[in-house]
KEFIKE-226666 format. One record per residue (C-alpha): x, y negated, z negated; residue in one letter; residue number from 1. Coordinates in nm, 4 decimals, decimal comma. Layout:
<rs>
+----------+----------+----------+------+--------+
!        x !        y !        z ! vopa ! drenba !
+----------+----------+----------+------+--------+
!        X !        Y !        Z !    A !    NUM !
...
+----------+----------+----------+------+--------+
</rs>
This chain:
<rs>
+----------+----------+----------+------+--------+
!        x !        y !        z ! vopa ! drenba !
+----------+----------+----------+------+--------+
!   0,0000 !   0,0000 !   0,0000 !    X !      1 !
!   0,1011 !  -0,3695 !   0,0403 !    X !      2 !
!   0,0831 !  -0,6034 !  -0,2266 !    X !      3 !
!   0,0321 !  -0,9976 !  -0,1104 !    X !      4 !
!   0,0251 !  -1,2567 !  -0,3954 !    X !      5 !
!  -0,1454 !  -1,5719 !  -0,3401 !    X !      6 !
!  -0,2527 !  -1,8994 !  -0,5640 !    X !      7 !
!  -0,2535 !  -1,8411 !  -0,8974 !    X !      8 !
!  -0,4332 !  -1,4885 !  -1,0210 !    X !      9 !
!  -0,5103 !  -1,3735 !  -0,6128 !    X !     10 !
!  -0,3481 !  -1,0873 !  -0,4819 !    X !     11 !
!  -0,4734 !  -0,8695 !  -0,1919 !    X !     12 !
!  -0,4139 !  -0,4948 !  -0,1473 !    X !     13 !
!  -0,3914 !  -0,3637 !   0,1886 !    X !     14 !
!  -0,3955 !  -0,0004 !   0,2798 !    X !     15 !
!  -0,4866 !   0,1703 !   0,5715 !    X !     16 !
!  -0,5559 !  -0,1155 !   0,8470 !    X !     17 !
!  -0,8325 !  -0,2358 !   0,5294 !    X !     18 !
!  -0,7657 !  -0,4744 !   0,2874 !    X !     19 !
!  -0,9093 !  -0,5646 !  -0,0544 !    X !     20 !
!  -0,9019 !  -0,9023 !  -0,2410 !    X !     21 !
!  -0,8724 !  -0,9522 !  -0,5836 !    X !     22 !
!  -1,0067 !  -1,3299 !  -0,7618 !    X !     23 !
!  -1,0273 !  -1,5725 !  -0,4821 !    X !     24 !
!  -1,0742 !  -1,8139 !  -0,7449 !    X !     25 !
!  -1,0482 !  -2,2235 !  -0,6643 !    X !     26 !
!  -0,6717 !  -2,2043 !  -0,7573 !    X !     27 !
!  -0,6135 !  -2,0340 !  -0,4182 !    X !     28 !
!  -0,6135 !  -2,2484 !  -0,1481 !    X !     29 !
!  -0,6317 !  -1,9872 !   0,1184 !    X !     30 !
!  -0,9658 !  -1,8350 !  -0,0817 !    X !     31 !
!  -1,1896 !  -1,9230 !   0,2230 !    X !     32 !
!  -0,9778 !  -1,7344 !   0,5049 !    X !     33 !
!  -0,9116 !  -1,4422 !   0,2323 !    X !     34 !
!  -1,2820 !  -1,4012 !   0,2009 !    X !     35 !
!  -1,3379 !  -1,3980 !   0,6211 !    X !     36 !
!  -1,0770 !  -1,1390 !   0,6391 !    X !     37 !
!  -1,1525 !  -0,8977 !   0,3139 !    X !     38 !
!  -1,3245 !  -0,5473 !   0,3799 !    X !     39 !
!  -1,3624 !  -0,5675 !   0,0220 !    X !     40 !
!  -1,3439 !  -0,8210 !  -0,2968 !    X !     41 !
!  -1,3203 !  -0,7467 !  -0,5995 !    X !     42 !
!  -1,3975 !  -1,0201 !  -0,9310 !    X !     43 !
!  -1,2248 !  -0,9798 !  -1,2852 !    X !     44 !
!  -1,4726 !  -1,2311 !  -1,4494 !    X !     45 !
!  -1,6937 !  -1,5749 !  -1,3895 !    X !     46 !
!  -1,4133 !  -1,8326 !  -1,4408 !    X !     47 !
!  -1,3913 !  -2,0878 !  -1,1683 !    X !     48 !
!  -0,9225 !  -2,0024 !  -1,1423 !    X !     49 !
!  -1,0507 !  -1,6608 !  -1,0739 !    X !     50 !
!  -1,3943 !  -1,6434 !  -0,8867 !    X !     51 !
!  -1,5488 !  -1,9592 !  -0,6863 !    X !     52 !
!  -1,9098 !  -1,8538 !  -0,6632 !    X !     53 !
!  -2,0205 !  -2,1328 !  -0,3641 !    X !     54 !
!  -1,7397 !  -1,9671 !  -0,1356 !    X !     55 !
!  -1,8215 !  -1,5756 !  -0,2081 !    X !     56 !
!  -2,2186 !  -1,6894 !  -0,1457 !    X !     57 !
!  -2,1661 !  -1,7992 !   0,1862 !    X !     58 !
!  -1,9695 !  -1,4813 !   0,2752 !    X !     59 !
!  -2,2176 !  -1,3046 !   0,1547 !    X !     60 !
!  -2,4772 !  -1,4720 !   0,3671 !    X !     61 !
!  -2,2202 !  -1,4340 !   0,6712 !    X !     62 !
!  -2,1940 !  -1,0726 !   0,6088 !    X !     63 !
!  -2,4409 !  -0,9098 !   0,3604 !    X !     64 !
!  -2,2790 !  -0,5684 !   0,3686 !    X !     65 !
!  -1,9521 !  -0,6800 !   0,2157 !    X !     66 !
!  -1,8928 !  -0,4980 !  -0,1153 !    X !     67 !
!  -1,7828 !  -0,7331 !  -0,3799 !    X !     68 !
!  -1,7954 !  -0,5591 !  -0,7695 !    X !     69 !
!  -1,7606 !  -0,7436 !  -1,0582 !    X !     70 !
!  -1,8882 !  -0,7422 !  -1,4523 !    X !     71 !
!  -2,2541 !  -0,8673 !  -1,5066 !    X !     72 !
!  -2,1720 !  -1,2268 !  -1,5788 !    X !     73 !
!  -2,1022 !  -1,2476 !  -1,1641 !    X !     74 !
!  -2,3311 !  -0,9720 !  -1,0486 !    X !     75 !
!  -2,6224 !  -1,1469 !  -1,2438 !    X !     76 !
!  -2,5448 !  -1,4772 !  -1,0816 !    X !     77 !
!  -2,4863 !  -1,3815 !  -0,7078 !    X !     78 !
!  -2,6973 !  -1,0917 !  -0,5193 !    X !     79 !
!  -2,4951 !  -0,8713 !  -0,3222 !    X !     80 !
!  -2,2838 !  -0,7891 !  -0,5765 !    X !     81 !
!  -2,2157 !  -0,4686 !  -0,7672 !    X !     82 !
!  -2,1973 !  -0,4517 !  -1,1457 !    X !     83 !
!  -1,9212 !  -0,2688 !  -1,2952 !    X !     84 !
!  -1,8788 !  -0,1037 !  -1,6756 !    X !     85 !
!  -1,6200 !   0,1055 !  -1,8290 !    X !     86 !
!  -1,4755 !   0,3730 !  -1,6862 !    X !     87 !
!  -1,6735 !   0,3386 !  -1,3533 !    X !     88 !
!  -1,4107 !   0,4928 !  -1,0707 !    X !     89 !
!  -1,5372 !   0,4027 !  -0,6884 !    X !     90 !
!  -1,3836 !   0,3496 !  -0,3587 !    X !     91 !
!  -1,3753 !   0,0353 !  -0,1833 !    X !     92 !
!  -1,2445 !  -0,0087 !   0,1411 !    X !     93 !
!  -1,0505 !   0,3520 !   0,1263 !    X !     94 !
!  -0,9163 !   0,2588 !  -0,1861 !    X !     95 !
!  -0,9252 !   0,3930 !  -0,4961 !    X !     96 !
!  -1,0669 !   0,1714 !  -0,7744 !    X !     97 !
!  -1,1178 !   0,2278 !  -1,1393 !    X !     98 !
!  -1,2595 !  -0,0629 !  -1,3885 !    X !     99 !
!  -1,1742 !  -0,1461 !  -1,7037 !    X !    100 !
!  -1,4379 !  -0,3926 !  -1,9308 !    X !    101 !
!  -1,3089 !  -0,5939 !  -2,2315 !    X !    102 !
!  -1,4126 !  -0,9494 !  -2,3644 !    X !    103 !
!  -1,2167 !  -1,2414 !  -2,1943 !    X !    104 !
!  -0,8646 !  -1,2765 !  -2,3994 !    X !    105 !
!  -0,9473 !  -1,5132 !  -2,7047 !    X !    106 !
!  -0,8801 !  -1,9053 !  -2,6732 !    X !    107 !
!  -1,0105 !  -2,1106 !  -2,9879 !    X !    108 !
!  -1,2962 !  -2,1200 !  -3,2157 !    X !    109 !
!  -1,6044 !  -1,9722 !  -3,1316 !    X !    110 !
!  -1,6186 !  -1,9697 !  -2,7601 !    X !    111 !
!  -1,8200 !  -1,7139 !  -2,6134 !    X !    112 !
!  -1,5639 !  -1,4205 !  -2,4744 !    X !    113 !
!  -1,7068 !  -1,3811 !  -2,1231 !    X !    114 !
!  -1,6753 !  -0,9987 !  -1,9939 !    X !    115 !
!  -1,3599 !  -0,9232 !  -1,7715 !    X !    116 !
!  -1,3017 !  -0,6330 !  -1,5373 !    X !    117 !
!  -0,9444 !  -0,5304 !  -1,5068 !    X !    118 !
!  -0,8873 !  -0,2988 !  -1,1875 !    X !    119 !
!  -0,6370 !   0,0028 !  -1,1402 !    X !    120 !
!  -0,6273 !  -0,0413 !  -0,7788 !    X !    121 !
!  -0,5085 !   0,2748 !  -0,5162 !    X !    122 !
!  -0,4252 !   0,4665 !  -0,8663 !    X !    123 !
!  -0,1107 !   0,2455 !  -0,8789 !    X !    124 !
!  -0,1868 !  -0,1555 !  -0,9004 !    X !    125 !
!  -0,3294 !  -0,2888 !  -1,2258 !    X !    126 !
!  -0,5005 !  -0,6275 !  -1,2391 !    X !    127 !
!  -0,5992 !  -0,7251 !  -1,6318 !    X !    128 !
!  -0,7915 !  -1,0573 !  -1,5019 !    X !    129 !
!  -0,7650 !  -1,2867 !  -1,8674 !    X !    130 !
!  -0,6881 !  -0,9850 !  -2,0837 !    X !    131 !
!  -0,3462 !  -0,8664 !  -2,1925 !    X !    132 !
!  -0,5955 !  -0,4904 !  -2,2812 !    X !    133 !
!  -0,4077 !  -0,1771 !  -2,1792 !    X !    134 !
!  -0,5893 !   0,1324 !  -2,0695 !    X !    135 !
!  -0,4458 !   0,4968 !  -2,1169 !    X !    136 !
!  -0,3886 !   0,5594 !  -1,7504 !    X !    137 !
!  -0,0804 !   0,6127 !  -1,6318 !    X !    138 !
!   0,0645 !   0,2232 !  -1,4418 !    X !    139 !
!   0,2936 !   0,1969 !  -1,1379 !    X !    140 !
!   0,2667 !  -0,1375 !  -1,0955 !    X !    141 !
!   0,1697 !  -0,3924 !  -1,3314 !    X !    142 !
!   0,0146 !  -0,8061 !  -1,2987 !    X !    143 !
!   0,1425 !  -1,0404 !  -1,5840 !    X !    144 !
!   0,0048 !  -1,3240 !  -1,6632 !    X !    145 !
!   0,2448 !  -1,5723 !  -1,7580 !    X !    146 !
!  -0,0268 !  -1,9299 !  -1,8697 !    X !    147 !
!  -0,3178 !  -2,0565 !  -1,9129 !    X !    148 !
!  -0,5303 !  -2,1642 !  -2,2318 !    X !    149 !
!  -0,5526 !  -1,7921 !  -2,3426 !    X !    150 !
!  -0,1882 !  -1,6915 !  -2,2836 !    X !    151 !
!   0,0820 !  -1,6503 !  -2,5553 !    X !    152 !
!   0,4235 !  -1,5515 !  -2,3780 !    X !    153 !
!   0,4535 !  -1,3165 !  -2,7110 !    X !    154 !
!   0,1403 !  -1,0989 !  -2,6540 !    X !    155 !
!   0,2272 !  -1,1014 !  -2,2393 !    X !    156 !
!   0,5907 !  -0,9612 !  -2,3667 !    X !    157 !
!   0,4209 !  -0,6902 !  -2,5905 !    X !    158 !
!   0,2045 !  -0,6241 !  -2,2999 !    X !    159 !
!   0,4613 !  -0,5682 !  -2,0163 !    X !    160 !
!   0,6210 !  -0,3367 !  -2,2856 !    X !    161 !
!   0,3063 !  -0,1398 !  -2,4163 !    X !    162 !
!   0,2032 !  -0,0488 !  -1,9977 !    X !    163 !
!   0,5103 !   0,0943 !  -1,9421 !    X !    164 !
!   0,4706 !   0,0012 !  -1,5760 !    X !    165 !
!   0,7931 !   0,0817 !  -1,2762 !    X !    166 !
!   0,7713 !  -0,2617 !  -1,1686 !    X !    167 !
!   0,6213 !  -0,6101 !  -1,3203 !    X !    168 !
!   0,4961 !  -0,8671 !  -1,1122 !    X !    169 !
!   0,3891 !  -1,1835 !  -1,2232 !    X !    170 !
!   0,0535 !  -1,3846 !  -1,2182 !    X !    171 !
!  -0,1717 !  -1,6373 !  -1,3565 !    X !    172 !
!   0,1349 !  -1,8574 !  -1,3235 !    X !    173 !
!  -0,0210 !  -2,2155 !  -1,1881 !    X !    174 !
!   0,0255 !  -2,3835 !  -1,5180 !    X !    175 !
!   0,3984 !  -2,3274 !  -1,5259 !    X !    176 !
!   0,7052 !  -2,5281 !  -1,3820 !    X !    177 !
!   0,9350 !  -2,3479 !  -1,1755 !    X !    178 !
!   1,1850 !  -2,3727 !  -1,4635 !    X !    179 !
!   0,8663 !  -2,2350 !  -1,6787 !    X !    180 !
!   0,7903 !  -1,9264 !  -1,4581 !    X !    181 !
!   1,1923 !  -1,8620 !  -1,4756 !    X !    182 !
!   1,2223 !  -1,8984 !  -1,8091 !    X !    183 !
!   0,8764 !  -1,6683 !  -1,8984 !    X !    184 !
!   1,0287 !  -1,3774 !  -1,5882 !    X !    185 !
!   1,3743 !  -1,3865 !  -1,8636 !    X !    186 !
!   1,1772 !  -1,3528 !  -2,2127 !    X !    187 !
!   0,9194 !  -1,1021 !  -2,0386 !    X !    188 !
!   1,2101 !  -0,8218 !  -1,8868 !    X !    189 !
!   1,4856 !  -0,6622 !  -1,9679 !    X !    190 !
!   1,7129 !  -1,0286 !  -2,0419 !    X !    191 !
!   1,4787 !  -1,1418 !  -2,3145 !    X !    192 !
!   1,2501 !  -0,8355 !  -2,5155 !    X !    193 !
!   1,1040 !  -0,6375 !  -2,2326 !    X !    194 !
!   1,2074 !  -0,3597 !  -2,0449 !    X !    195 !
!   1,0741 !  -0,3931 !  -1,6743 !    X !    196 !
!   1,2410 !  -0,7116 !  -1,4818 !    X !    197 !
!   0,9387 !  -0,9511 !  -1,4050 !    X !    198 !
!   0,9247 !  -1,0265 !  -1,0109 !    X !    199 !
!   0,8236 !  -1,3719 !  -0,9106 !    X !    200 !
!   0,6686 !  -1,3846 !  -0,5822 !    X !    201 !
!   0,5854 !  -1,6691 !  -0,3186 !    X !    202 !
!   0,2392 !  -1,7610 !  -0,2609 !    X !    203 !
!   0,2449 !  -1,5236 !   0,0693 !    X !    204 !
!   0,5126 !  -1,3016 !  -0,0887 !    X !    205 !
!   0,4740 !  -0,9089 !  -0,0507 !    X !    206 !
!   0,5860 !  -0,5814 !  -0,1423 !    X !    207 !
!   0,4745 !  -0,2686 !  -0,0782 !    X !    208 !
!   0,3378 !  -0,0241 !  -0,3795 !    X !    209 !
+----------+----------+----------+------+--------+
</rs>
């Protein structure tokens, strides 16, 4: 499979002549042109860096049989899309795709905890959306968040540990400096407390999984 990162938490997964997209949120500037091109989509949770509801609408409406999944807070809001829970294993696009629900990584007070889907894509690419929650399946290749509101470069360390992916690759990353993503990519692998190098890819960057 090929792995594409784009604007902040985006990625697409591309297998077999199909491709899937993961959070074409407003953060990604190419969201619109992901969207045209996806055979699938897939939505972690209903937070406008991750999901931009006005843009996956008028897909929808441009081609109604697209499969887009996501946890009830989007499936409630837009129709054509597919609810996930816990546990629920299906294939989109020829790919392999097994969901993960926990509440939306804590920020302050008493904010509601909106429900995220994390995705084990192709049995080998796991997206945690706003969680840092690991599930007991076995992780080739893992997404790190590195900021936002939610984020403490602590817990993302303990989490790049506790997945014991092959590789690390990060995301989430728009709130950083370039000396900030550098400095997160050290603390998170093997030169600061981790064990797996973090890879910092190009908005376009790829690498194949």
């Amino acid at each position: 499979m090929k792995l594409t990162k784009y604007g902040h938490a985006c990625v697409t997964i591309e297998s077999g002549g199909t491709t899937i997209l993961v959070d074409p949120g407003t953060f990604t500037e190419e969201r619109v042109e992901l969207l045209r091109s996806a055979d699938a989509v897939l939505i972690t949770h209903d937070h406008f860096d991750h999901y931009d509801a006005d843009a996956i609408r008028a897909e929808l409406a441009a081609r109604p049989g697209l499969p887009v999944y996501a946890p009830g807070s989007v499936a409630g809001e837009l129709d054509g899309v597919t609810e996930v829970s816990t546990g629920d294993e299906f294939t989109v696009a020829g790919i392999a795709v097994q969901a993960f629900i926990e509440p939306h990584a804590f920020i302050y007070g008493d904010q509601p905890q909106t429900p995220n889907a994390a995705f084990l894509i192709g049995g080998a690419v796991y997206h945690p959306g706003d969680t840092f929650f690991v599930p007991d399946v076995a992780i080739d290749t893992l997404l790190v968040p590195t900021s936002g509101p939610w984020v403490k470069l602590g817990e993302a360390i303990q989490f790049a540990i506790d997945a014991k992916p092959r590789r690390a690759i990060q995301i989430h990353e728009m709130l950083l400096t370039e000396m900030g993503q550098q400095m997160s990519a050290r603390m998170i692998g093997p030169d600061g407390f981790g064990t797996v190098p973090l890879e910092i890819l190009p908005v376009g960057g790829f690498v194949e999984v």
